[in-house]
C-alpha positions in Angstrom: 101.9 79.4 113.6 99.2 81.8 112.2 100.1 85.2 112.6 97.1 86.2 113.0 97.4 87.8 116.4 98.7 90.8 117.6 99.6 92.3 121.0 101.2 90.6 124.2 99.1 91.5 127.4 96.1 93.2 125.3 96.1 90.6 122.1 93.5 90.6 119.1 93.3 87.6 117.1 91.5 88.6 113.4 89.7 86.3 111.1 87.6 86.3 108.0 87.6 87.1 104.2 86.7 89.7 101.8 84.0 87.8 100.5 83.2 85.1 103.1 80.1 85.5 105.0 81.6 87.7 107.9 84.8 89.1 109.3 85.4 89.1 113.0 87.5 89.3 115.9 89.0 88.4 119.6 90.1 90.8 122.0 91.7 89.0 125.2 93.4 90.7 127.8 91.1 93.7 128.7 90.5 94.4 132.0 87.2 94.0 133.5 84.3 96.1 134.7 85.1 98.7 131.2 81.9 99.8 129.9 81.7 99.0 126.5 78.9 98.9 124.1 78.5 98.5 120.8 77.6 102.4 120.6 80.9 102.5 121.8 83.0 100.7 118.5 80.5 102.1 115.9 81.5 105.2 115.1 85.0 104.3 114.6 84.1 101.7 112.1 81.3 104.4 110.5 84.7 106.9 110.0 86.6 103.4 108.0 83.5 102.3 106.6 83.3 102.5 102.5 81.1 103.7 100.1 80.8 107.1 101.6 82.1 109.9 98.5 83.3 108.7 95.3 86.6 108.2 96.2 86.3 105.3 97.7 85.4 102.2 97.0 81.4 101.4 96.1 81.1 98.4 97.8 78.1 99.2 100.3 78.6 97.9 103.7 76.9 98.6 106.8 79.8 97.1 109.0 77.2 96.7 112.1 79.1 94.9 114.7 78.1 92.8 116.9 79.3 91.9 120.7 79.0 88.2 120.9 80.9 87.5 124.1 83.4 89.3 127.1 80.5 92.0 128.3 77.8 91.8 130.1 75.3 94.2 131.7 77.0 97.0 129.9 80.7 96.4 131.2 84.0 94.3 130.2 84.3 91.1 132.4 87.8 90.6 131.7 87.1 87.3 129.3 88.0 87.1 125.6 85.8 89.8 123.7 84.5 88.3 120.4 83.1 90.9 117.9 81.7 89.8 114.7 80.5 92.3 111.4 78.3 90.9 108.5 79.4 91.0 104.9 76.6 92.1 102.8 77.8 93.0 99.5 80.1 90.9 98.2 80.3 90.6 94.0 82.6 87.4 93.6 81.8 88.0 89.8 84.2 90.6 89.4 87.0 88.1 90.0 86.6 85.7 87.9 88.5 85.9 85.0 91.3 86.5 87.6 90.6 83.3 89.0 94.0 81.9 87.3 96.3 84.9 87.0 98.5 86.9 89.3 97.7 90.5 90.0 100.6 92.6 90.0 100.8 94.7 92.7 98.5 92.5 95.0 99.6 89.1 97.2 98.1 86.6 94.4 101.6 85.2 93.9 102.8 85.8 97.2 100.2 83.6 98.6 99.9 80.9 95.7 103.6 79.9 96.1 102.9 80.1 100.6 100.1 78.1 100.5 99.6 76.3 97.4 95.8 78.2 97.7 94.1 81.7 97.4 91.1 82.9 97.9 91.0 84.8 94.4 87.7 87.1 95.8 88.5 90.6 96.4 91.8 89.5 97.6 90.5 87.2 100.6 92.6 87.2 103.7 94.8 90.0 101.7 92.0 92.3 101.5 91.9 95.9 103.3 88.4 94.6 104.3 90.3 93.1 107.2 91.4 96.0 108.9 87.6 97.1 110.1 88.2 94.2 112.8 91.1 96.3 113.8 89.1 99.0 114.1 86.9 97.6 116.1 89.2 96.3 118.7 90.8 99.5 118.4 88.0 101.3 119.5 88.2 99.0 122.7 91.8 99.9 122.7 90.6 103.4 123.4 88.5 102.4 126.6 91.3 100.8 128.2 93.6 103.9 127.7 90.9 106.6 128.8 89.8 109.8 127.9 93.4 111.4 128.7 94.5 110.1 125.5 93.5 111.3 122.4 94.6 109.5 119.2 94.3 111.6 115.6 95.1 111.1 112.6 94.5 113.3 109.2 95.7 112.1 105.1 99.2 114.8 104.9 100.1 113.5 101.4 98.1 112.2 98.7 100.2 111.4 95.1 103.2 114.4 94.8 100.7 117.1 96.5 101.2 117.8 100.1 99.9 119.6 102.8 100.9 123.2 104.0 101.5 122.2 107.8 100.9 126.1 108.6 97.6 125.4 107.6 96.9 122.7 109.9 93.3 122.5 111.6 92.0 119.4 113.6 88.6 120.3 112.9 89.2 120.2 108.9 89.4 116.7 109.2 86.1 115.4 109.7 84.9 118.7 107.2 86.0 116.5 103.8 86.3 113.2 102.1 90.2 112.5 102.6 90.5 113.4 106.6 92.8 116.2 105.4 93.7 119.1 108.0 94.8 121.8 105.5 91.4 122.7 103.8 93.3 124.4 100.8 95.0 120.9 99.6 91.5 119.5 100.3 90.8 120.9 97.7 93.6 120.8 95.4 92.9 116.9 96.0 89.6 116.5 95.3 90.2 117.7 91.2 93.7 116.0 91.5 92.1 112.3 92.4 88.8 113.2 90.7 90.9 113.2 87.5 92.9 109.7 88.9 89.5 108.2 89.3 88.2 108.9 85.8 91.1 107.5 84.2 91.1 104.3 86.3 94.3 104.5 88.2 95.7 105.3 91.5 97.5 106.5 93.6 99.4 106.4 97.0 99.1 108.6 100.0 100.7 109.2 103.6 99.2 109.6 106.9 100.6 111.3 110.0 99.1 109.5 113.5 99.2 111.6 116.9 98.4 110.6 120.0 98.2 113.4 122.7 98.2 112.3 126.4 100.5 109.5 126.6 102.0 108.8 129.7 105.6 108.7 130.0 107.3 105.4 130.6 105.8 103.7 127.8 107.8 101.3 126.2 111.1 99.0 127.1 114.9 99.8 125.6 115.7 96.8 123.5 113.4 94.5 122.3 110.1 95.8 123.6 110.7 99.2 122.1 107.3 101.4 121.3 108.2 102.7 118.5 109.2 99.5 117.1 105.9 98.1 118.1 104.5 101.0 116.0 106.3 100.2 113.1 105.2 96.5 113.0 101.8 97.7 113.8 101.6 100.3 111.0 103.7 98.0 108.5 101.0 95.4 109.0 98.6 97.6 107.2 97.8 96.2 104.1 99.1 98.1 101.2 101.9 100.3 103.9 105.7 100.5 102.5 107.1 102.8 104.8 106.9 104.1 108.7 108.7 106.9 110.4 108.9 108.3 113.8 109.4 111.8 114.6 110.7 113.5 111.9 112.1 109.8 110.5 114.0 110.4 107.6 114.3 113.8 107.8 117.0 113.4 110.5 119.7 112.5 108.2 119.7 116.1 106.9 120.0 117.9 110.8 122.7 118.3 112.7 123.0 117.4 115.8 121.8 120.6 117.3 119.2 121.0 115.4 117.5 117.5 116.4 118.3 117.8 120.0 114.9 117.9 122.1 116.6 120.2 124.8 114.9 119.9 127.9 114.3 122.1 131.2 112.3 122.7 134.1 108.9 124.0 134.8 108.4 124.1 138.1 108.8 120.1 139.4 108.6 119.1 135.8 110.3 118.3 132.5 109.1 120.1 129.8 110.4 120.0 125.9 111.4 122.7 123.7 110.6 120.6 120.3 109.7 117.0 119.7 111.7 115.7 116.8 112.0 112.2 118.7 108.7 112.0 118.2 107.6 111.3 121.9 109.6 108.5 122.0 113.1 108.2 123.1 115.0 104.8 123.5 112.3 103.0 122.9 110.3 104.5 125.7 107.5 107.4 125.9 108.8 110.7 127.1 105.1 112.2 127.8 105.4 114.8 124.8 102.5 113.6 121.6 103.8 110.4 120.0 103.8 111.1 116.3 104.0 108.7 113.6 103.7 108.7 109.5 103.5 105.8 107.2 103.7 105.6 103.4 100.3 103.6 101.7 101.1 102.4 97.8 98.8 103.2 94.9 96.0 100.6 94.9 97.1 98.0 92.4 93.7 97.3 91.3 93.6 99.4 88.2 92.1 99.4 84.8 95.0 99.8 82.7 96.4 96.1 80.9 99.5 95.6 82.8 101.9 92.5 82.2 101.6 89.3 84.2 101.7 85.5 84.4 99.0 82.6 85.3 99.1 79.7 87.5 100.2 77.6 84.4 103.6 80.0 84.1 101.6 81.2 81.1 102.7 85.3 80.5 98.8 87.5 79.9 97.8 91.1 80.3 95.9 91.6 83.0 92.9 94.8 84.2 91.6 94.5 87.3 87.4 95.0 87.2 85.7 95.7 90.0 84.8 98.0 92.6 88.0 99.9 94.3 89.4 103.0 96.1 91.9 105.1 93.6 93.6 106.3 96.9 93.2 103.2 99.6 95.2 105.6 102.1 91.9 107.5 102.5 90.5 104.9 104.6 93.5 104.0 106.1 93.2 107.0 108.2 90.9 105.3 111.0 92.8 102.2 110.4 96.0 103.7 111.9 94.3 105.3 114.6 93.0 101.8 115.7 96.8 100.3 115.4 98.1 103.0 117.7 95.7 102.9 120.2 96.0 98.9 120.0 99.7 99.4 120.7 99.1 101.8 123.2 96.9 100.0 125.1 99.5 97.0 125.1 102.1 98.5 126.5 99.8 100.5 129.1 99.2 97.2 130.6 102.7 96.1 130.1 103.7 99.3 131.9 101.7 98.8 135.0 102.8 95.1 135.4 106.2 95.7 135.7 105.9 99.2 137.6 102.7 99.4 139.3 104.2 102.5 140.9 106.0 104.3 139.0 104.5 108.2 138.3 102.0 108.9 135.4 103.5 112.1 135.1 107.0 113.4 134.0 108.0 114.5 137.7 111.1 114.5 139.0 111.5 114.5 142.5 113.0 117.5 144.4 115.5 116.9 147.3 
């Protein structure tokens, strides 16, 4: 078994290394006669792709992608997608003298004693260059759910320094470097990992995911649950420790009152007075914005001589050289976006197989 696919009715299989030749992807199980170009995917990967401020990694890539099979004359046929992006940039150098040690922090050891093999460059299959395929497919994710949903995400911790949610403003995100929405800890960041940078450390970050517009219904009670979907799909972010739903761990402090969504009527419909579930309740979407956070580490590449062992269970101080992002969660920003509209888009089609009737809206029916 790989484990290298993900998704039941809308699946993506990913392949490719950091510093092979190309990285690429198959989408099977979207529905025919989408319009889909490559116009359509680019953007999304433009918003992961690095090198763009100096707090992010150097490496230059254009990550250009290529539709290589599943469309034709502009539209989905409904056969396997295969997307494909060039790596251009690669410098295998800088791993060399780790050829034979263990970075701590990173899978080196993890995948040495799995497979008896590593590909030592840039991390190989272990690399975050992996998730621009998820990108990708999640910007096909997006045409199958529509313009009625609207996935966001936005950086709402970086290090100890958080956000001010009262300042929170959608249209700060796309006005700096770390896709923050409070444009006073924008700035705050930008000397705080500025100074992180210099020094040649790192450090970790969280990022909140909302997506607006999801139907109701979503989801199944016990072992197809969304937001259990979510938190596989976010854990499988490289360099993610944590996920939460709703308010997540804050719950333990509330009472009961206090995290009740209480419901009533407006007019034939059910409307919320808070969302602390999250949009999700039992495992299934309620029609309120499902929200989601997750927890990225510090990027264990870093300059300073930490302790460590070799392939010959020799003990040696290792640095990491090389090009890297002191804060990887920057860039995981449009990386979660993808995952949840991958998820989504899953359990859409899920959904309407086994209720190809049931309401898009949260109606109740009046005697």
């Amino acid at each position: 078994m790989s484990h290298n696919t993900f998704g039941h009715l809308f699946r993506v299989t990913t392949w490719g290394e950091s510093h092979g030749p190309a990285i690429g992807g198959v989408v099977d199980g979207c529905p025919a006669r989408i319009a889909l170009t490559e116009a359509d995917i680019q953007p999304w990967l433009d918003k992961r792709r690095p090198g763009q401020s100096k707090f992010t990694t150097q490496r230059q890539e254009p990550d250009e992608v290529r539709i290589l099979s599943g469309v034709f004359d502009g539209v989905t046929t409904g056969t396997p997608i295969a997307l494909e992006i060039q790596n251009v940039d690669q410098r295998s150098k800088d791993y060399g003298a780790i050829a034979q040690q263990f970075r701590p922090g990173h899978a080196d050891l993890t995948y040495e004693l799995k497979y008896g093999i590593r590909d030592y460059r840039g991390g190989g299959r272990s690399s975050a260059r992996e998730t621009a395929m998820r990108v990708a497919a999640g910007a096909v994710a997006r045409k199958v759910l529509g313009e009625s949903v609207r996935i966001r995400a936005a950086l709402v911790q970086m290090g100890p320094h958080k956000i001010d949610p009262a300042r929170w403003d959608w249209t700060q995100v796309d006005e700096n470097p770390f896709f923050c929405p409070d444009p006073v800890a924008a700035q705050l960041w930008e000397d705080y990992l500025g100074g992180i940078r210099k020094s040649g450390s790192s450090c970790g970050a969280v990022i909140e995911v909302v997506a607006d517009g999801v139907p109701p219904g979503l989801g199944a009670p016990i072992y197809g649950k969304l937001d259990a979907d979510l938190a596989a799909a976010f854990m499988g972010i490289n360099a993610v420790k944590g996920v939460e739903i709703g308010e997540g761990f804050a719950v333990a402090a509330l009472s009961g009152e206090e995290n009740a969504d209480e419901m009533r009527m407006d007019g034939n419909r059910v409307v919320f007075g808070a969302n602390h579930a999250g949009g999700i309740l039992g495992g299934i979407s309620t029609g309120q914005p499902v929200v989601a956070r997750f927890a990225v580490k510090p990027t264990s590449s870093i300059l300073t001589p930490r302790q460590s062992v070799d392939r010959f269970g020799e003990e040696v101080e290792i640095l990491t050289k090389g090009r890297h992002d002191p804060c990887v969660g920057i860039r995981a920003v449009p990386v979660g976006e993808a995952m949840m509209a991958l998820v989504l888009a899953d359990h859409l089609l899920r959904h309407r197989a086994q209720n190809p009737d049931a309401p898009a809206l949260a109606v109740l029916p009046r005697n």
